[in-house]
N, C-alpha and C positions, 0 to 999 in steps of 0.2 A: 355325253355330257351336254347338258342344256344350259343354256346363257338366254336371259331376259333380264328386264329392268322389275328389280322387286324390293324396296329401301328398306332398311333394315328397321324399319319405322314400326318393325313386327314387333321390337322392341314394346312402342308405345301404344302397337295396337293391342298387346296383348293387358292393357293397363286396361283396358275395358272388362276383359273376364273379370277381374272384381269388379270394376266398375256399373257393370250390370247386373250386380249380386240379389239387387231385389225387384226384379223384373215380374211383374206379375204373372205366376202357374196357376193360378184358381187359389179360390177362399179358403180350401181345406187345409191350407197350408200354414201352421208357426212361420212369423217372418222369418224365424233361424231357417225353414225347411226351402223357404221359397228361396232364399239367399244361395245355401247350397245348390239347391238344384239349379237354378239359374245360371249359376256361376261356371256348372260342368259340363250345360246347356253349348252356352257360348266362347268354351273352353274347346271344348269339342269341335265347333266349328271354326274360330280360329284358326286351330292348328293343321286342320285342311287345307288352310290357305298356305300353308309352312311346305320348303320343297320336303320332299319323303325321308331325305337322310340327314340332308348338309347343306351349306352354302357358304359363300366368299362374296365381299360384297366389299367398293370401295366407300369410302367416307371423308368427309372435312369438315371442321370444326372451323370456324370465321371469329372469332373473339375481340371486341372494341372495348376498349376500356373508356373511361367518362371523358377522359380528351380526346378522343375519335381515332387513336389508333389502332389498326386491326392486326392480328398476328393469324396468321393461318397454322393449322397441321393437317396432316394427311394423311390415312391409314388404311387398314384395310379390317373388318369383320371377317370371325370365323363363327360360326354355327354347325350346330351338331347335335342330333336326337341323341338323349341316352340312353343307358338298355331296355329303361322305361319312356313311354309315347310321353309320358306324364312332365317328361325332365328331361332336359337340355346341359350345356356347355357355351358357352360366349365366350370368343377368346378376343378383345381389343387391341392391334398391333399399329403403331406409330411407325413413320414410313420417311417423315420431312415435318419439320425442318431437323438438317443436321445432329443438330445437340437433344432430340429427345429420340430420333431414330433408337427402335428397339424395345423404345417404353412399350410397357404393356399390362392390363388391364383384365384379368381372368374371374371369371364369374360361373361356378359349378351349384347346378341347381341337383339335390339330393333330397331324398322323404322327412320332412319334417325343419330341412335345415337350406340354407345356404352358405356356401365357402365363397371368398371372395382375397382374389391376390392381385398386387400391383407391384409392378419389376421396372423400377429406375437406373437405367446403365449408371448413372452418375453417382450411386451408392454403389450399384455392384450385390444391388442383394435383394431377396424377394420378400415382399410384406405380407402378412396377412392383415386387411382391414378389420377392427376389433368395432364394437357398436361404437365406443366413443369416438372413433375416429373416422365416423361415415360423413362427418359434414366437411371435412377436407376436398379441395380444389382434384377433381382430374386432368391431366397435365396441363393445369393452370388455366382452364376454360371454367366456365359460369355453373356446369356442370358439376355438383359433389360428386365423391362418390355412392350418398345416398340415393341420389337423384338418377344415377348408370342403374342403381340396384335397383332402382324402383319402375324404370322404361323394362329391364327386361325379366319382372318375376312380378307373378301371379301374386294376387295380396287374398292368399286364402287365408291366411291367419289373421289378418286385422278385420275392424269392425266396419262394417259402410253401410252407407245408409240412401238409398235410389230418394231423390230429392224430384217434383217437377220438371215434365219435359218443358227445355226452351227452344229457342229461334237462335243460330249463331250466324249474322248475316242472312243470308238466305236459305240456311240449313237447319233443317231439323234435329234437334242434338238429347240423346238422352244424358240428364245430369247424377252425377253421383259423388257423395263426400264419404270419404274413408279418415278413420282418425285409429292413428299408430298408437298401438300399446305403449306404454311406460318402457317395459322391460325390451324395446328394440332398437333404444340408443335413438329416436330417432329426430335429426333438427325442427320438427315441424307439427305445430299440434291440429292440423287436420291437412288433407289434399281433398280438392275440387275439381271433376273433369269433366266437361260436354264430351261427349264423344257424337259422331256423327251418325244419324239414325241407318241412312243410305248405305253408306261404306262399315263401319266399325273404327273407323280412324278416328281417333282422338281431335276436336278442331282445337281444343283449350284446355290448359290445365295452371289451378292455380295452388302454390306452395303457402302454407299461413303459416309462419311461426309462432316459436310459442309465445305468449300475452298478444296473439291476437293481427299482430301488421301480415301483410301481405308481402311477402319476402320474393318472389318469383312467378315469370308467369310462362308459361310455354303455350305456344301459338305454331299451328299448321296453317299450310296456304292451301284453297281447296282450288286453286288453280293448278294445282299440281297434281289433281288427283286423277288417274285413271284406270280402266278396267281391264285388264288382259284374263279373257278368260273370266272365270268368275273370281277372279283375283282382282282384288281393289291396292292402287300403289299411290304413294307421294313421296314427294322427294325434299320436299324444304319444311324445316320448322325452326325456331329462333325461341331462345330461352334468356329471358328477359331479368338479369339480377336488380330487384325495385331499390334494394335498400345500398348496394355498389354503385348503382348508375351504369352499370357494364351490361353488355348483350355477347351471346354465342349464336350463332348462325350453323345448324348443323344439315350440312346436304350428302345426300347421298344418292349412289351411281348404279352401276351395271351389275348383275349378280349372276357371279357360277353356280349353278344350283345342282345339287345332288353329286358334287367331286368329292374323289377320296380324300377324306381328311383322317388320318391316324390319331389313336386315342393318346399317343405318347404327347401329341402336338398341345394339348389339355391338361399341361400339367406343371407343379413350380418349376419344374429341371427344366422342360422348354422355354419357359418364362425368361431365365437366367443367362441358355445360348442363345435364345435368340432365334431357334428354329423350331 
């Protein structure tokens, strides 16, 4: 079993495979063609950077509300290839404080679709999130649950469109705006993300809703970034609610990479014990 620091920020780096959907492959290409290819381009590589099977990986959530005070939670990441390279498992498990211990946050990526369930001990019963209910609070941080869905899955089915490289501070960052179909429930009528030319990590990403305001902003610190291997890592990002006044602080720690994790562990019945 191997242990390195590797933040689960794969989440959000993997928001670039679409986000570099129109990376220029030559002229011969429909934008539709260059889009694809691109996209399976930097998919591919991505997931190289992913350990081979699995991983365990802790986390905390830092949440201030507009009169500065913070509530913390503590959790831990589960990760998991599924029978396809193409498709994964995320299982989100709360740890502290006391009264949400057990919540948890399951996210099954499948051909064509996503399933997504959240298990509140204090109902006693496990949800399935339906489109209209993706803009609800994850356990009560800045964080929707559109916002989990969207750090950890490919945006092959929505539209984007590779915008102008810019300058993010002192980094080079390619830009891309994706705008969510009608039919995906989604709060937000486009996303905006620098990602970073060097690494593939995300420096900025901004949430517009719909008529247009600026609803959230997610910010990486590239002082956190580094290289193990040909693996690019960070650890701190902060997810800015514009129109709350509130901010989440999400950091994350040390990672089991490639440990047995059972497929039972990935599933509503787990959800409900607990284990």
């Amino acid at each position: 079993m191997q242990t390195f620091v590797l933040p689960g920020y794969r989440s959000l780096r993997r928001v670039a495979i679409g986000l570099l959907c129109a990376a220029a492959l030559g002229g011969a290409f429909a934008p539709e063609a260059r889009a694809q290819a691109s996209a399976e381009d930097v998919e591919r590589c991505l997931r190289q950077n992913l350990p081979k099977r699995s991983s365990v990986q802790t986390m905390r959530f830092d949440t201030r509300d507009r009169m500065g005070n913070t509530r913390r939670i503590e959790g831990k990441i589960f990760w998991r290839r599924g029978e396809s390279d193409a498709h994964s498992k995320t299982l989100v498990r709360i740890e502290a404080p006391p009264e949400l211990r057990g919540s948890s946050y399951l996210l099954l990526e499948k051909p064509d679709v996503l399933d997504i369930f959240v298990y509140l001990p204090e109902f006693q019963k496990v949800r399935r999130i339906t489109p209209h209910a993706l803009a609800g609070s994850l356990f009560g941080t800045d964080f929707s649950y559109e916002d989990m869905m969207r750090l950890r899955h490919v945006f092959e089915r929505q539209r984007a469109e590779r915008l102008a490289d810019e300058r993010v501070g002192e980094r080079d960052a390619f830009v891309v705006q994706l705008v969510p179909p009608p039919e995906s429930g989604s709060a937000y009528e486009r996303v905006k993300a620098w990602v970073d030319q060097k690494s593939c990590v995300p420096l900025r990403m901004e949430f517009v809703a719909k008529g247009g305001s600026l609803a959230k902003e997610l910010t990486s610190d590239p002082a956190t970034f580094s290289q193990r291997g040909s693996i690019w890592v960070a650890s701190a990002f902060v997810l800015r609610d514009l129109h709350e006044q509130t901010e989440t602080a999400l950091e994350l720690g040390e990672i089991e990479a490639d440990v047995d994790l059972p497929d039972r562990l990935f599933s509503e019945r787990a959800l409900a014990q607990g284990n």
